[in-house]
C-alpha positions in Angstrom: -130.2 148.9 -1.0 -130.8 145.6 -2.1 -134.2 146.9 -4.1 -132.4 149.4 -5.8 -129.2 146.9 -6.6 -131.8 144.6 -8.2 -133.4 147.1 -10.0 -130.5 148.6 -11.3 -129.3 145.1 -12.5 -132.8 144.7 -14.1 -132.1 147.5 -16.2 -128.6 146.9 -16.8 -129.5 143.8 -17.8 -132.3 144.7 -20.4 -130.3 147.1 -22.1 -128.1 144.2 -22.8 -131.3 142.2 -23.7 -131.5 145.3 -26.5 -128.1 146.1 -27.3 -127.0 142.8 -29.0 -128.6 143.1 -31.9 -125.2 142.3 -34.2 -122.4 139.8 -33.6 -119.6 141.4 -35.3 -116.9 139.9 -36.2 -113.9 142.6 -36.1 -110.2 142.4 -37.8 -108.3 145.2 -38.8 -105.1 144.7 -40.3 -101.9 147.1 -41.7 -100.1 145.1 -43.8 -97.8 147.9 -45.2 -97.5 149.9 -42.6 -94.2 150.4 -40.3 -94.4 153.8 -38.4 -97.4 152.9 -36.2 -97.0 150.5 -33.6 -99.1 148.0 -33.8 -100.8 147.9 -30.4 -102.8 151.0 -31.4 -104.7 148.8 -34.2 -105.2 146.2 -31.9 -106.6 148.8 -29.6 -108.9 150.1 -32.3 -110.2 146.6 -33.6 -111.3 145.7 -30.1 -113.1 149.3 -29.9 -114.9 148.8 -33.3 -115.8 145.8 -32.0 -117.6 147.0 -28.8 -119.1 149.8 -30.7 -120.7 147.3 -32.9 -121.9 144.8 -30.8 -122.5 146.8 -27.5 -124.8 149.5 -28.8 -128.4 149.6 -28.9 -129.1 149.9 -32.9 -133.0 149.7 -32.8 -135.6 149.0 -30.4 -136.1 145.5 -30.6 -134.7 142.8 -28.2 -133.1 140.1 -29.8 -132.2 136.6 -28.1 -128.3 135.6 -28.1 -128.9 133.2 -30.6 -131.2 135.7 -33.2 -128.1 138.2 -33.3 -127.3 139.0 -37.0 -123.9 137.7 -37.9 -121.8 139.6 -39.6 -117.5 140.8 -40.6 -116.3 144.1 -40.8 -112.4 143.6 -41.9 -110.7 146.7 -42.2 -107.2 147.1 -44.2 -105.4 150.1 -43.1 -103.7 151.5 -46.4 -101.7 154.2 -45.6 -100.9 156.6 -42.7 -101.7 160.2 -43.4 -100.8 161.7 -40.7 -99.9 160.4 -37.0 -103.4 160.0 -36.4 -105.1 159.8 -39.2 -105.1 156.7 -41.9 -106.7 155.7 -44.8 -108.5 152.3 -45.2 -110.5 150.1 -47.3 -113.5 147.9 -45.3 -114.8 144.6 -46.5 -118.6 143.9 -44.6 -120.5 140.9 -44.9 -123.5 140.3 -43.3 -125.2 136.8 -43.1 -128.3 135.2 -41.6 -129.6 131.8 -41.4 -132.3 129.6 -43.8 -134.8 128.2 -42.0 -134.9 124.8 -40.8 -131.1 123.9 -42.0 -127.7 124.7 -41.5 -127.3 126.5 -44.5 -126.7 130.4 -44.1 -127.0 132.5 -46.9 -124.8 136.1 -47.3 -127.2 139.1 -47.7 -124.6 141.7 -47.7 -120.9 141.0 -49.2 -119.3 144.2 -50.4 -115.7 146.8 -50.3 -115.5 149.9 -49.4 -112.4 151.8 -50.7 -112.9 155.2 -49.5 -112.5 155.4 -45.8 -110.4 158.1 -44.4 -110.3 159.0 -40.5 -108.7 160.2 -37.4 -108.0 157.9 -34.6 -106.2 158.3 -31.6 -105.5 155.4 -29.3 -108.1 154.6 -26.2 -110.3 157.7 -28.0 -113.9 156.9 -27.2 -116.1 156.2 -30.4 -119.0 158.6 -30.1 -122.1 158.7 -32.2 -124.8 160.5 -32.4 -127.4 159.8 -35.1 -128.9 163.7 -35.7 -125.5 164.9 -36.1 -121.9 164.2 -37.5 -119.3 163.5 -35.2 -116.8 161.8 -37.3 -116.2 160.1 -40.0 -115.0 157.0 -37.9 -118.4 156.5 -36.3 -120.3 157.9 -38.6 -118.7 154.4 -41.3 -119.4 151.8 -39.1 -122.9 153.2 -38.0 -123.6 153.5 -41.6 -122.7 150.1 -42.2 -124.5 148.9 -38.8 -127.8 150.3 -40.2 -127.3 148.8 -44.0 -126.7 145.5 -42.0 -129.8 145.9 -40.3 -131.5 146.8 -43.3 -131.0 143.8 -45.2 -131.5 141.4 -42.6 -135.2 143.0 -42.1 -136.1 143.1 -45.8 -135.2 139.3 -46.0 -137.8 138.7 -43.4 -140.4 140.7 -44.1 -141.6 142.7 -47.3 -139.9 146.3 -47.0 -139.2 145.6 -43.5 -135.6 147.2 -43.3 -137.2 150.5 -44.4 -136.9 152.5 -40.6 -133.0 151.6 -40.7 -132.4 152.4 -44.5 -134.0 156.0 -43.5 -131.4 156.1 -40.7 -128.4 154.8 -42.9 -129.6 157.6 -45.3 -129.7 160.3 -42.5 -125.9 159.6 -41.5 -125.2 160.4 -45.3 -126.8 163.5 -45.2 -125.1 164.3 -41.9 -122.1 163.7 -43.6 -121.9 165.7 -46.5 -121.6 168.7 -44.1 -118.5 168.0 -42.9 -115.8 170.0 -44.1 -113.9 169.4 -46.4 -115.9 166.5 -47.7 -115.1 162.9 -47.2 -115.2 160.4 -49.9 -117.9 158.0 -50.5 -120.9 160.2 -49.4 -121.7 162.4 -51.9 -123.5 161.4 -55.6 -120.7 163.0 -57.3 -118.0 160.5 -55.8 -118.7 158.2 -58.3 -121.6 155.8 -59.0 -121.0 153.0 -56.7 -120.6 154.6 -52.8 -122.2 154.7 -49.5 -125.0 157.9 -51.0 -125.6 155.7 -54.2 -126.5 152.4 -51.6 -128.7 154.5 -49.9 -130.4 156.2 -52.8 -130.7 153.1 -54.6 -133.0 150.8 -51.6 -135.1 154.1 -51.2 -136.1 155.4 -54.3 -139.4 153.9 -55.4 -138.1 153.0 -59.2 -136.1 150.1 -57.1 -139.5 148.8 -55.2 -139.6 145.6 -57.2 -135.9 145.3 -55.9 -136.9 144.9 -52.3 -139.9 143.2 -53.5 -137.2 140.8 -54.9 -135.0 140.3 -52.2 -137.7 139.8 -49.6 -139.7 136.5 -51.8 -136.0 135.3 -52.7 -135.5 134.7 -49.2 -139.3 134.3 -47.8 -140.7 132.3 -50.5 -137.6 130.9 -52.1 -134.3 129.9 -49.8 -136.7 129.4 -47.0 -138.9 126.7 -48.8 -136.4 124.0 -49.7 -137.0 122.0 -46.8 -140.4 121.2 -48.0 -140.0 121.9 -51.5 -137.1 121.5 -54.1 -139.2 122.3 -57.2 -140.9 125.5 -56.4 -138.5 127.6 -54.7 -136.4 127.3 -57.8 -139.5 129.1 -59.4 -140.1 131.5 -56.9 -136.0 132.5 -57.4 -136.3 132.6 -61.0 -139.1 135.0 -60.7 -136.9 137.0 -58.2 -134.2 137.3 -61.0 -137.2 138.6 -63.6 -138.3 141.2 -61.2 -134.6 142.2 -61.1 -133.5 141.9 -64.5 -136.5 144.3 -65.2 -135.5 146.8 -62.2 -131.8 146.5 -64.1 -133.5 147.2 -67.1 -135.0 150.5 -66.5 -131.7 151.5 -63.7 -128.7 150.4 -65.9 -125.6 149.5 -64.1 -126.9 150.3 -60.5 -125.1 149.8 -57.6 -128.0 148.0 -56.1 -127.9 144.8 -58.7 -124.0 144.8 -58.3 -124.4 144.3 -54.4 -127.3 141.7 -55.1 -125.1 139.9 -57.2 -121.8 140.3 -55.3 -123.6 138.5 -52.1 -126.0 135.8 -54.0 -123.4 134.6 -57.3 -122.0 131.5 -56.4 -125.4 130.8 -54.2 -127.4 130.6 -57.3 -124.8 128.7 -59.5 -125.4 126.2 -56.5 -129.1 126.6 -57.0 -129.4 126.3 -60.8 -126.6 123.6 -61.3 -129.4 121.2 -59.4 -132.5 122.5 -61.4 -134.3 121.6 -64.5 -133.1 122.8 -67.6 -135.7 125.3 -68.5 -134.7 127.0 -65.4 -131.4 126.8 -66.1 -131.9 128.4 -69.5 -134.4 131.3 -68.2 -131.0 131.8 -65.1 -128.6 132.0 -67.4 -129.8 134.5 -69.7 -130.5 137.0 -66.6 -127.4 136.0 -65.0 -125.5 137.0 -68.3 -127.3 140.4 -68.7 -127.5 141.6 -65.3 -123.8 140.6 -64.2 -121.9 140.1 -66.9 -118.6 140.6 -65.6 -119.5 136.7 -64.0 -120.5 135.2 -67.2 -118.0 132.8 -67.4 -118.7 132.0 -63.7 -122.3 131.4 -64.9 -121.4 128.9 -67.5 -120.4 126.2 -64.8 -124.0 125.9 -63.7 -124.1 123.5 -67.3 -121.2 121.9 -66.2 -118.6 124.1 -68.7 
């Protein structure tokens, strides 16, 4: 008996080992909402929260301390029905530089069209081959894009496996009936499909290609080297500027931009004024809604 406790705790205890892979932070808020009482959304934040952080997301064991950290703060908008709301999500993912204190966002972004069906102490089932619901099927979505960034900033295309899987949850759920927002192409041109088809298509390579030497060969460096990371980032922003160049107004430079904005205006305020020049002109053509943002990295 003994044996088999020990074994069993063995196991128990490795699937732990595997299943921490996030640290999630989880708050869910209804700000305008009366009918509901509120119990049932602190009941739901504490399930989002174990479904996050107690699942097993890949194969790879991860110490306590390599978790990926990340938010997931969810509005609840309106009440549609007495178990079913609409929401909007913010998720941010972050990881740390090497050798500093510093942590740098790789993943900052809202989503707006979130509608699902939740009844109090349900459990939250998924199933990666097919759609369950469009609860689980969000946050496993957004556990996979998570995932995926954190693994191209190590390594060069390294979040492919998990932007395959984020992709297969969109295809999963465009069969649901009637359709849900946010998966399908013709939703608009900034949703969960668009993410997705954006990372994977091979007219965005130099994107990843990007992202990976920002963090590798750039962020990573400036404990030895002040001067040629700032190079290596400007040449990250080229390699961009000419992906946003031949993809116009794709939701894969907004998200770079919408995690890494004020990061670089830190970065480029401290650098030499040729690289301040070559910044600012990208910065200006490739997110120009932050243009006057931009202009404090000359002190104005």
């Amino acid at each position: 008996m003994r044996s088999l406790f020990l074994a069993a705790l063995l196991a128990f205890s490795t699937v732990l080992a595997r299943a921490q892979e996030l640290q999630c932070g989880v708050q869910v808020s209804a700000p305008n909402l009366a009918l509901v009482d509120p119990k049932v959304f602190k009941t739901f934040e504490t399930s989002v929260r174990e479904f996050m952080n107690n699942r097993a997301w890949t194969g790879d064991k991860f110490k306590r301390d390599e978790r990926i950290r990340c938010e997931i703060n969810i509005t609840i908008t309106e009440e549609l029905a007495v178990d079913r709301f609409r929401a909007q999500v913010a998720i941010q993912a972050i990881r740390p530089v090497f050798n500093s204190d510093y942590e740098t966002i790789l993943f900052n972004w809202v989503d707006k069209d979130w509608e699902f069906t939740y009844v109090e102490y349900q459990n939250l089932e998924f199933n990666e081959n097919i759609y369950i619901s469009n609860l689980t099927s969000m946050l496993a979505f957004y556990a996979y894009v998570i995932l995926a960034f954190d693994y191209d900033s190590y390594a060069l295309n390294g979040g492919s496996d998990w932007w395959q899987k984020a992709r297969k949850i969109v295809q999963n759920a465009q069969s649901q009936q009637p359709p849900a927002k946010g998966w399908n192409a013709f939703d608009g041109i900034r949703n969960r499909y668009w993410l997705t088809d954006n990372l994977l298509n091979p007219r965005f390579a130099e994107y990843r290609v990007a992202f990976y030497e920002y963090h590798r060969n750039g962020l990573d460096q400036f404990y030895e080297n002040q001067t040629n990371p700032v190079s290596t980032i400007t040449e990250c922003l080229n390699k961009l500027n000419q992906v946003n160049t031949s993809n116009p107004n794709s939701m894969a430079i907004q998200v770079f931009f919408n995690a890494k904005s004020d990061e670089l205006i830190g970065i480029y305020s401290e650098a030499a004024a040729q690289e301040k020049t070559k910044a600012i002109a990208m910065l200006n053509r490739m997110d120009a809604q932050r243009a006057n943002d931009y202009r404090r990295i000359i002190g104005r």
